[in-house]
Backbone as a ProteinNet text record, in pm:
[ID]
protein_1_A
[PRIMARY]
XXXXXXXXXXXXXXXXXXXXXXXXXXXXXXXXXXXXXXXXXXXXXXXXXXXXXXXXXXXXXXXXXXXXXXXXXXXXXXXXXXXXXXXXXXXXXXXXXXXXXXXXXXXXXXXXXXXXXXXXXXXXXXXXXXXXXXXXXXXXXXXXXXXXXXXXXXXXXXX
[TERTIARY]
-12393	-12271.1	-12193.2	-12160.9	-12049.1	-11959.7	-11822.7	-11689.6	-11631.7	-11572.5	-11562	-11425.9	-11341.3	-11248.7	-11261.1	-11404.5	-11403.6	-11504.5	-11553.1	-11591.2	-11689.8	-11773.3	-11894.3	-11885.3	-11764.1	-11723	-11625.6	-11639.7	-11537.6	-11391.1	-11360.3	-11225.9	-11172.6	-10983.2	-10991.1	-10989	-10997.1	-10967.5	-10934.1	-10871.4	-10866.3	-10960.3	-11050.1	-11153.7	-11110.1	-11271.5	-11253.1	-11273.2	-11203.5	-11234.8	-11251.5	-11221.6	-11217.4	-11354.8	-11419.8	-11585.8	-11606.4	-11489.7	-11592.5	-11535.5	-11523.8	-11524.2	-11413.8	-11332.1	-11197.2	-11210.9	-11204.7	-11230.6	-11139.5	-11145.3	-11022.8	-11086.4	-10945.6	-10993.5	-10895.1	-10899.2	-10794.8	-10824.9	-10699.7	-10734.8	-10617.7	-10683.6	-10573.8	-10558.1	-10465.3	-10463.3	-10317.8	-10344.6	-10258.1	-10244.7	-10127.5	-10061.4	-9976.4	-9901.9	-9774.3	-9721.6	-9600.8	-9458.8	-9483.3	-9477.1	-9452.4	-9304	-9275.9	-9123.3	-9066.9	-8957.1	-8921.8	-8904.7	-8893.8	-8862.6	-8724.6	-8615.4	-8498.3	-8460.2	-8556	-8508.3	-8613.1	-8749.9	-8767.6	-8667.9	-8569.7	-8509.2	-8405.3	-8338.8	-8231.1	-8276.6	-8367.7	-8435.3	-8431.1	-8447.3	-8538	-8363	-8275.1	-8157.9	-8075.9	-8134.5	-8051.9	-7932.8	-7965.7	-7816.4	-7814.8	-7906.6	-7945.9	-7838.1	-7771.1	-7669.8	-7676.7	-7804	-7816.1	-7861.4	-7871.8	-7910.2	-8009.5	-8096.3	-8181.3	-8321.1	-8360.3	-8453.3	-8620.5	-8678.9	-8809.1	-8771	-8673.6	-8665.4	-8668.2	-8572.2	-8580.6	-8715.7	-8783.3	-8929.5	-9021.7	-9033	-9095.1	-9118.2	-8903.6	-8891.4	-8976.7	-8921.7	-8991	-9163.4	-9187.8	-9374.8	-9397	-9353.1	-9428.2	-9342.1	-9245.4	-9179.8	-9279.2	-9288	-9418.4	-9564.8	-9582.8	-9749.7	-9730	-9631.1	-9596.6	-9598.9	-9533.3	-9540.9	-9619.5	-9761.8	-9850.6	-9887.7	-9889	-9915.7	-9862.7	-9733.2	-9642.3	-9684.6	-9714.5	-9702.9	-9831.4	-9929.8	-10075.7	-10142.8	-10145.4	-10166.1	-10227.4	-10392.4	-10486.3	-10547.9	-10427.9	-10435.9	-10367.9	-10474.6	-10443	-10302.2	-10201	-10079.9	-10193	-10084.8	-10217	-10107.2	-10114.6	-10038.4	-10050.4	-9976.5	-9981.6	-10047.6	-10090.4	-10042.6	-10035.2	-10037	-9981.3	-9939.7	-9830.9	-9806.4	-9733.5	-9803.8	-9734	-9737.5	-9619	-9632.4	-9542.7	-9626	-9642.3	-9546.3	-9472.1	-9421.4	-9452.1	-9496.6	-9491.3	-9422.4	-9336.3	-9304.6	-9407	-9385.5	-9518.5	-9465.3	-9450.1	-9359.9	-9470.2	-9607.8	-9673.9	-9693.7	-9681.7	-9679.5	-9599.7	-9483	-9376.3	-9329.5	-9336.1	-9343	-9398.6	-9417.9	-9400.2	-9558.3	-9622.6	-9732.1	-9715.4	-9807.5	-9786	-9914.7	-9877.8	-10029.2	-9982.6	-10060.9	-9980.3	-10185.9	-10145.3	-10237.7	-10192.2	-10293.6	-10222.8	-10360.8	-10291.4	-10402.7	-10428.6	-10513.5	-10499.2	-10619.8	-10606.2	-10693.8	-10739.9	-10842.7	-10834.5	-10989.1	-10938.9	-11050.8	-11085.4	-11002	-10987	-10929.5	-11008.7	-10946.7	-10802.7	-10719.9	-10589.1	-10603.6	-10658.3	-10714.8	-10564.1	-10538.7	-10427.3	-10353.6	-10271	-10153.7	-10117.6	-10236.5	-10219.4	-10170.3	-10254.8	-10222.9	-10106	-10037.4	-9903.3	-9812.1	-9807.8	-9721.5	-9708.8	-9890.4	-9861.5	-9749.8	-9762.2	-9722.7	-9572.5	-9485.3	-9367.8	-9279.5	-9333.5	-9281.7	-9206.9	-9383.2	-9341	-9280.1	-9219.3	-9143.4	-9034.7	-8976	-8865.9	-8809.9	-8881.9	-8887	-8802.5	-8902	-8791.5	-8658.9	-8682.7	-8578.7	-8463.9	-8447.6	-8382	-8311.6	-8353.1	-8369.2	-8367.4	-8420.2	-8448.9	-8280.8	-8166.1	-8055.6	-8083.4	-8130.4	-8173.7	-8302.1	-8373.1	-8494.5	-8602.7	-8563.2	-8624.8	-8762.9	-8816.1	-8959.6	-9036.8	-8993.6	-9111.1	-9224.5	-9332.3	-9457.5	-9520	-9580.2	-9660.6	-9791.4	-9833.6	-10027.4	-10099.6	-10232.4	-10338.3	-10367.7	-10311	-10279.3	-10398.3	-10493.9	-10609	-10655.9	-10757.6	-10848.5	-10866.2	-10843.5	-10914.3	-11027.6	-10981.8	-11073.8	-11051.4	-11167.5	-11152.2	-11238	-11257.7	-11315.1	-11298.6	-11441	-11412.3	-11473.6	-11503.7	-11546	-11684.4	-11742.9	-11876.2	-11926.1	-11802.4	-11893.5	-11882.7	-11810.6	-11764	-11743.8	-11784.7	-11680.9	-11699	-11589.1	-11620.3	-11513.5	-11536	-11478.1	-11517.1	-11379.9	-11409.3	-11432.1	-11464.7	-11513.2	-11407.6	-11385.7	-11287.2	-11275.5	-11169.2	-11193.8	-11188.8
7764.7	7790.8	7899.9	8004.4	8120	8100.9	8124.6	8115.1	8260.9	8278.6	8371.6	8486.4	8413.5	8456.7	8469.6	8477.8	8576.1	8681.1	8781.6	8918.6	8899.9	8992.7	8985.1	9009.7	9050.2	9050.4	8910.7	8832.3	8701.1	8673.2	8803.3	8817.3	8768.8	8742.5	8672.7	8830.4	8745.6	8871.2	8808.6	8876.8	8839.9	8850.6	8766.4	8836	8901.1	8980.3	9046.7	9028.9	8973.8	8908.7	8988.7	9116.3	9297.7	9233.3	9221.2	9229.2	9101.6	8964.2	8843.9	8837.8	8763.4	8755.6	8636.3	8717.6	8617.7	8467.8	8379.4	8269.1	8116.8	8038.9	7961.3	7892.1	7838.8	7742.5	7654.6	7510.6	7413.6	7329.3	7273	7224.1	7109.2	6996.7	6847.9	6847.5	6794.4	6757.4	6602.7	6502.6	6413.7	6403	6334.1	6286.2	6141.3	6101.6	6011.3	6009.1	6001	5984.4	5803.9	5765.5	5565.1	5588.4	5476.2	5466.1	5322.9	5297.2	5129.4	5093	4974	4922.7	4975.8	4961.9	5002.1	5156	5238.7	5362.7	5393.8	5324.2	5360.7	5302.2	5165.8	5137.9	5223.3	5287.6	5385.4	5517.5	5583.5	5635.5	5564.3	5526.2	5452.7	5433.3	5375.7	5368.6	5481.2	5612.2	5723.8	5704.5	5680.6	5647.9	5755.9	5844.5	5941.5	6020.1	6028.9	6108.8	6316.2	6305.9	6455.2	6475.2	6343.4	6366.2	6299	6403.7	6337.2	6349	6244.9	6296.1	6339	6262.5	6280.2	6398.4	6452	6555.8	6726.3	6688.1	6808.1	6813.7	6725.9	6749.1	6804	6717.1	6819.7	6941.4	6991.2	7121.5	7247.7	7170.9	7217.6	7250.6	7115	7141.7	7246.7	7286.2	7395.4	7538.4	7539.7	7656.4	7707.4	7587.5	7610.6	7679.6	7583.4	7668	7786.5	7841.9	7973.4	8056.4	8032.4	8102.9	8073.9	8010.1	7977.4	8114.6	8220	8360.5	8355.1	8346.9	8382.4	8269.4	8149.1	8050.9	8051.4	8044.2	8060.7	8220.3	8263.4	8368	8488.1	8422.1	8467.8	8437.1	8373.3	8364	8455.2	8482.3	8573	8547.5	8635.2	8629.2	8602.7	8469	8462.8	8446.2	8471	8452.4	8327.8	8191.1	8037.8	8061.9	7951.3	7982.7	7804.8	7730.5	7613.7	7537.2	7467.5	7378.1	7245.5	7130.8	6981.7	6930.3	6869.5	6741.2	6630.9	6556.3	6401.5	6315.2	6253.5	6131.9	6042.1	5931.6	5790.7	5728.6	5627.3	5530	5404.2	5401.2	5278.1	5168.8	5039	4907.1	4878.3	4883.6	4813	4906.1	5089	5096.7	5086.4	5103.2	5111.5	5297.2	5350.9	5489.2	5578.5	5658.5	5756.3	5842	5788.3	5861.1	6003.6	6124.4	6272.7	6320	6394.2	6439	6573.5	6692	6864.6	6868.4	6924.7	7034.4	7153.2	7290	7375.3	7463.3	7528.9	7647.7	7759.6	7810.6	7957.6	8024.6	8156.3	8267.1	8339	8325.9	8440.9	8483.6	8553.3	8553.5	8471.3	8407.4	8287.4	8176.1	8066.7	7899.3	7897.7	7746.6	7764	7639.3	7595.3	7486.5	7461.8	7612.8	7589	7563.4	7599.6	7597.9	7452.2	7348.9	7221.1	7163.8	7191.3	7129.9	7151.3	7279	7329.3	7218	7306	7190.8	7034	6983	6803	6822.7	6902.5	6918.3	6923.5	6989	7049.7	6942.9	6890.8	6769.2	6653.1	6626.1	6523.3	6519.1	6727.6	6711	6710.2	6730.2	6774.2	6631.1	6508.2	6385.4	6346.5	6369.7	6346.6	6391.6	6549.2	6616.9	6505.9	6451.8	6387.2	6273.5	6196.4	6059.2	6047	6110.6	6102.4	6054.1	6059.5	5983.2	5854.7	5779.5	5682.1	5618.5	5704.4	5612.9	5722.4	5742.9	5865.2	5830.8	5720.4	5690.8	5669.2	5712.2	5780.1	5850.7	5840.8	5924.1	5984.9	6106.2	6142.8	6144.9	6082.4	6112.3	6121.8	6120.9	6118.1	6253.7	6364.3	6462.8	6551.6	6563.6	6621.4	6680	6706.3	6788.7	6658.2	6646.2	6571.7	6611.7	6723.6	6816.3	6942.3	7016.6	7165.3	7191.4	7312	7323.8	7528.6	7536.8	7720.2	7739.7	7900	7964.9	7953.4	8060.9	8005.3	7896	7834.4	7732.5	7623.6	7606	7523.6	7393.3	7311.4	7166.2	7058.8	6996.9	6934.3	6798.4	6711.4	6612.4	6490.8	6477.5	6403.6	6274.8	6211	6068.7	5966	5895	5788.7	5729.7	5736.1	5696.1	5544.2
-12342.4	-12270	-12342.7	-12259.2	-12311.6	-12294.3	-12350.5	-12326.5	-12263.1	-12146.9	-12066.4	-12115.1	-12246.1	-12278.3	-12425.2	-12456.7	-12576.2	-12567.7	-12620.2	-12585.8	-12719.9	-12764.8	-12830.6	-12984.8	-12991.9	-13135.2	-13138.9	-13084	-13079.6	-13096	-12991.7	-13023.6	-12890.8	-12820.7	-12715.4	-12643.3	-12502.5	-12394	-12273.9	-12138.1	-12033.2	-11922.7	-11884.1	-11814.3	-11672.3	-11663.2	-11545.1	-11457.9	-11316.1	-11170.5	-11105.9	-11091.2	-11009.5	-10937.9	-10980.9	-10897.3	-10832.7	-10846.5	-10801.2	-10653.5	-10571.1	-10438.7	-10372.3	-10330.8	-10286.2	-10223.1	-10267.4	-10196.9	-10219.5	-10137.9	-10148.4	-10247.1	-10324.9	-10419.7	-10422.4	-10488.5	-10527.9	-10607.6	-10714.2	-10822.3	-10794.6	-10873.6	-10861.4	-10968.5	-11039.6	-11210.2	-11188.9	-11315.8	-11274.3	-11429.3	-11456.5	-11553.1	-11544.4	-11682.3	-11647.7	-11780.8	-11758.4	-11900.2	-11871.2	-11951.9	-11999.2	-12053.5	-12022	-12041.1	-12036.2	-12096.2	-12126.2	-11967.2	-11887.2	-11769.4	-11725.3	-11865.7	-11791.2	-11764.4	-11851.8	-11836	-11670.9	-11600.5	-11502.1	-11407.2	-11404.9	-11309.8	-11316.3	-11441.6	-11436.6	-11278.2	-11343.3	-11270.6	-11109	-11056.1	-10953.6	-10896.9	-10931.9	-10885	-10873.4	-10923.8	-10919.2	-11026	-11103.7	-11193.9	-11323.1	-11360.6	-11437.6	-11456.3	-11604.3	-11561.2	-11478.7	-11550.4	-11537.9	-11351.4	-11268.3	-11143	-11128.3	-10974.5	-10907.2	-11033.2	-11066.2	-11200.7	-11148.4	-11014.6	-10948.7	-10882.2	-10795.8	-10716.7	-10814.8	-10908.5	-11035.8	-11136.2	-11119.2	-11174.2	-11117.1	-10980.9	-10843.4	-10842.5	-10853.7	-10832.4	-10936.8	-11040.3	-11200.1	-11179.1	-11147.3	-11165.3	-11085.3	-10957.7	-10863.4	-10904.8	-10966	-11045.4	-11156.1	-11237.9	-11326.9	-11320.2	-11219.5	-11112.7	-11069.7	-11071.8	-11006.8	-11155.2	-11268.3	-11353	-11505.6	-11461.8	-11520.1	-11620.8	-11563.2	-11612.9	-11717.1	-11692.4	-11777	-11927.3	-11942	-12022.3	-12086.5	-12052.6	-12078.2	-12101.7	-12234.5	-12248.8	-12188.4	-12124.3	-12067.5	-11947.6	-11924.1	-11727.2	-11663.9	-11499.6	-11411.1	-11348.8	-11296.5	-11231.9	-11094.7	-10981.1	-10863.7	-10754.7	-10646.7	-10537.5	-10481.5	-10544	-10489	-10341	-10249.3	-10120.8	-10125.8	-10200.5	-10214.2	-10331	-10328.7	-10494.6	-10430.1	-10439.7	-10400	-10574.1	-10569.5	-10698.8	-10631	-10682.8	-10627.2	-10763.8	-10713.7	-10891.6	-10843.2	-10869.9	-10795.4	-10917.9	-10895.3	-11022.7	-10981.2	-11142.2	-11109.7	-11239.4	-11196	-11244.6	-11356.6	-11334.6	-11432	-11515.8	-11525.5	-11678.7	-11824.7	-11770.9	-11685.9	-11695.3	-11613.4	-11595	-11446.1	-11452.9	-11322	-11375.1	-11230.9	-11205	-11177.1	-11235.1	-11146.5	-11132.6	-11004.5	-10997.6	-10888.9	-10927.8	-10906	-10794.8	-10711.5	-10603.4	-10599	-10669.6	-10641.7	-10554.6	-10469.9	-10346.4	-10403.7	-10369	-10356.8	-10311.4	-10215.6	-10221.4	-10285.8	-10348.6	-10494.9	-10545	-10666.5	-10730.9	-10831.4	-10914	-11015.3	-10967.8	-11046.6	-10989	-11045.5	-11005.7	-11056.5	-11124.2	-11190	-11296	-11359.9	-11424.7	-11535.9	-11442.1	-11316.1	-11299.1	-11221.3	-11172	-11157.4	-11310.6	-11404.8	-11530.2	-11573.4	-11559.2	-11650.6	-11547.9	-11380.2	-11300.6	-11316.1	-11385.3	-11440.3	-11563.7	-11629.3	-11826.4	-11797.1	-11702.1	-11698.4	-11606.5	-11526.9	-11422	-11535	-11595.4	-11728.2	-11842.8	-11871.7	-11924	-11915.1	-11768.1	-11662.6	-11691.8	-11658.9	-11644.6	-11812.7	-11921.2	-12010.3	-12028.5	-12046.5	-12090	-12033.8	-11866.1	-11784.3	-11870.7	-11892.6	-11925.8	-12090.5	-12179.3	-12323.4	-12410.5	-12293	-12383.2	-12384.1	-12255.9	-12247.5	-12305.2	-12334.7	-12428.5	-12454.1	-12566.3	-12678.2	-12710.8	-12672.1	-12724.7	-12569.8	-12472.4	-12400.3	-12406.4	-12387.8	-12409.8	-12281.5	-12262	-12149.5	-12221.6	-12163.4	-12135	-12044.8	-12027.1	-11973	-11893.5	-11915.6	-11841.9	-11814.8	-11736.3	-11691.1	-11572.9	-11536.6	-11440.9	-11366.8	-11254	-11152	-11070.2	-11033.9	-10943	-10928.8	-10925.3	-10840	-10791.6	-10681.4	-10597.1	-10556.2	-10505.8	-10496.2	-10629.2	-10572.5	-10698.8	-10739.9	-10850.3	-10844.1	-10932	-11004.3	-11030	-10959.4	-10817.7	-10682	-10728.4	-10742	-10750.2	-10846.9	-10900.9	-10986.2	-10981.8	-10985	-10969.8	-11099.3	-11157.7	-11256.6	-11289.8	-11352.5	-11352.9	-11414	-11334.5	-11356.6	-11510.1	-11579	-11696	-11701.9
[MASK]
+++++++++++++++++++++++++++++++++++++++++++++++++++++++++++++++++++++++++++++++++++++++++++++++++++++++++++++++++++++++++++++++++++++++++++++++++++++++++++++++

Protein backbone atom coordinates (compact mmCIF):
# COMPACT_ATOMS: atom_id res chain seq x y z
CA UNK A 1 0.00 0.00 0.00
CA UNK A 2 1.22 3.66 -1.02
CA UNK A 3 0.29 6.63 0.78
CA UNK A 4 -1.08 9.15 -1.81
CA UNK A 5 0.19 12.20 0.22
CA UNK A 6 3.69 11.52 0.27
CA UNK A 7 5.88 11.84 -2.95
CA UNK A 8 9.11 9.64 -3.51
CA UNK A 9 11.48 11.38 -1.51
CA UNK A 10 8.88 11.01 1.49
CA UNK A 11 8.04 14.26 1.85
CA UNK A 12 4.11 15.47 2.29
CA UNK A 13 2.25 16.81 -0.72
CA UNK A 14 -1.21 17.54 -1.98
CA UNK A 15 -2.25 15.16 -4.49
CA UNK A 16 -3.26 15.53 -7.88
CA UNK A 17 -7.09 14.98 -8.86
CA UNK A 18 -6.71 17.30 -12.36
CA UNK A 19 -6.91 13.87 -14.22
CA UNK A 20 -9.47 11.70 -12.09
CA UNK A 21 -13.12 11.84 -13.12
CA UNK A 22 -15.97 13.83 -11.44
CA UNK A 23 -18.22 11.65 -9.65
CA UNK A 24 -20.64 11.69 -6.79
CA UNK A 25 -19.45 10.68 -3.66
CA UNK A 26 -20.62 10.51 0.15
CA UNK A 27 -19.19 9.92 3.35
CA UNK A 28 -21.04 9.18 6.94
CA UNK A 29 -18.85 9.55 9.98
CA UNK A 30 -20.47 9.36 13.69
CA UNK A 31 -19.28 10.25 17.01
CA UNK A 32 -20.57 11.12 20.79
CA UNK A 33 -19.48 13.56 23.83
CA UNK A 34 -20.59 11.28 27.31
CA UNK A 35 -21.63 13.48 29.78
CA UNK A 36 -23.04 13.29 33.54
CA UNK A 37 -27.16 12.70 33.32
CA UNK A 38 -27.66 16.17 34.60
CA UNK A 39 -25.60 18.07 32.29
CA UNK A 40 -27.67 15.95 29.27
CA UNK A 41 -31.05 16.91 31.00
CA UNK A 42 -29.65 20.57 31.27
CA UNK A 43 -29.31 20.27 27.67
CA UNK A 44 -32.52 18.46 26.75
CA UNK A 45 -34.57 21.18 28.75
CA UNK A 46 -32.96 24.01 26.96
CA UNK A 47 -31.68 25.52 30.08
CA UNK A 48 -27.91 26.02 28.75
CA UNK A 49 -26.89 29.22 29.55
CA UNK A 50 -25.08 29.91 26.32
CA UNK A 51 -28.54 28.70 24.36
CA UNK A 52 -29.88 26.32 22.01
CA UNK A 53 -26.82 23.78 22.60
CA UNK A 54 -27.99 20.76 19.68
CA UNK A 55 -29.08 23.51 17.18
CA UNK A 56 -25.49 25.56 17.55
CA UNK A 57 -23.59 22.30 17.06
CA UNK A 58 -25.57 21.37 14.00
CA UNK A 59 -24.87 24.73 12.80
CA UNK A 60 -21.05 24.37 13.65
CA UNK A 61 -20.59 20.76 12.18
CA UNK A 62 -21.81 21.76 8.53
CA UNK A 63 -19.79 25.24 8.86
CA UNK A 64 -16.95 22.95 9.58
CA UNK A 65 -17.54 20.54 6.46
CA UNK A 66 -17.47 23.52 4.48
CA UNK A 67 -14.12 24.64 5.72
CA UNK A 68 -12.40 21.34 6.04
CA UNK A 69 -9.68 22.89 3.57
CA UNK A 70 -8.98 25.27 5.59
CA UNK A 71 -8.27 22.90 8.94
CA UNK A 72 -6.68 19.83 7.42
CA UNK A 73 -3.58 20.74 5.78
CA UNK A 74 -3.72 18.65 2.59
CA UNK A 75 -7.21 18.56 1.71
CA UNK A 76 -8.88 19.70 -1.49
CA UNK A 77 -11.18 23.07 -1.14
CA UNK A 78 -14.64 21.06 -2.62
CA UNK A 79 -17.94 22.55 -3.47
CA UNK A 80 -20.42 20.74 -0.58
CA UNK A 81 -23.59 19.99 -2.47
CA UNK A 82 -24.67 18.45 0.89
CA UNK A 83 -23.90 18.57 4.87
CA UNK A 84 -26.72 17.00 7.46
CA UNK A 85 -25.61 16.47 11.23
CA UNK A 86 -27.74 14.53 13.17
CA UNK A 87 -27.39 14.84 17.52
CA UNK A 88 -29.56 12.39 19.05
CA UNK A 89 -29.38 12.48 22.97
CA UNK A 90 -29.19 9.29 24.19
CA UNK A 91 -30.22 8.55 28.25
CA UNK A 92 -28.17 5.38 28.44
CA UNK A 93 -24.78 6.86 27.77
CA UNK A 94 -25.52 9.47 29.14
CA UNK A 95 -24.65 11.84 26.17
CA UNK A 96 -25.55 12.88 22.56
CA UNK A 97 -25.10 10.71 19.64
CA UNK A 98 -23.55 12.54 16.20
CA UNK A 99 -23.34 11.45 13.09
CA UNK A 100 -22.30 14.22 9.86
CA UNK A 101 -23.32 13.06 5.83
CA UNK A 102 -21.48 15.05 3.73
CA UNK A 103 -22.20 15.10 -0.62
CA UNK A 104 -20.41 16.00 -3.17
CA UNK A 105 -19.57 16.11 -6.98
CA UNK A 106 -16.07 15.85 -7.37
CA UNK A 107 -12.95 14.63 -7.90
CA UNK A 108 -11.96 13.65 -4.20
CA UNK A 109 -14.08 11.85 -1.45
CA UNK A 110 -15.16 14.08 1.54
CA UNK A 111 -14.06 11.46 4.18
CA UNK A 112 -12.39 14.38 6.12
CA UNK A 113 -15.13 16.75 6.06
CA UNK A 114 -17.86 14.15 7.61
CA UNK A 115 -15.14 13.56 10.25
CA UNK A 116 -14.13 17.31 11.01
CA UNK A 117 -18.23 18.11 10.94
CA UNK A 118 -18.43 14.79 13.74
CA UNK A 119 -15.05 16.52 15.68
CA UNK A 120 -16.55 20.22 15.74
CA UNK A 121 -20.40 19.44 16.60
CA UNK A 122 -18.79 17.54 19.70
CA UNK A 123 -16.85 20.19 20.38
CA UNK A 124 -19.55 22.90 19.83
CA UNK A 125 -21.43 20.58 22.34
CA UNK A 126 -18.81 21.10 25.04
CA UNK A 127 -17.51 24.36 24.59
CA UNK A 128 -21.70 24.78 25.46
CA UNK A 129 -22.05 23.06 28.57
CA UNK A 130 -18.28 22.57 30.05
CA UNK A 131 -19.45 25.18 33.06
CA UNK A 132 -21.63 22.56 33.86
CA UNK A 133 -19.51 19.47 33.81
CA UNK A 134 -15.88 19.73 32.79
CA UNK A 135 -15.33 15.97 32.68
CA UNK A 136 -17.21 15.25 29.59
CA UNK A 137 -15.47 13.16 27.01
CA UNK A 138 -16.07 12.71 23.12
CA UNK A 139 -15.28 9.48 21.53
CA UNK A 140 -15.72 6.95 19.15
CA UNK A 141 -15.41 9.36 16.32
CA UNK A 142 -15.01 7.51 12.84
CA UNK A 143 -15.66 6.47 9.19
CA UNK A 144 -18.89 4.77 8.83
CA UNK A 145 -19.07 4.83 5.25
CA UNK A 146 -18.11 6.11 1.89
CA UNK A 147 -18.95 5.67 -1.30
CA UNK A 148 -17.70 7.06 -5.06
CA UNK A 149 -14.49 7.26 -6.30
CA UNK A 150 -12.14 4.70 -7.35
CA UNK A 151 -11.78 3.03 -4.53
CA UNK A 152 -16.04 3.01 -4.34
CA UNK A 153 -17.34 1.72 -1.09
CA UNK A 154 -16.59 0.91 2.08
CA UNK A 155 -18.62 0.33 4.91
CA UNK A 156 -17.36 -0.30 8.24
CA UNK A 157 -17.79 -3.03 10.61
CA UNK A 158 -19.69 -2.68 13.64
CA UNK A 159 -17.53 -2.47 16.56
Amino acid sequence: MTLTHIDAKGEAHMVDVSDKEDTSRIAVASGRIVMQPETLALILAGDAKKGDVLGTARIAGIMAAKRTHELIPLCHPLLLTKVTVELSPDAALPGINVRATVKVRGQTGVEMEALTAVSVACLTVYDMVKAADRGMHIEAIRLIEKDGGKSGRFVAQTP
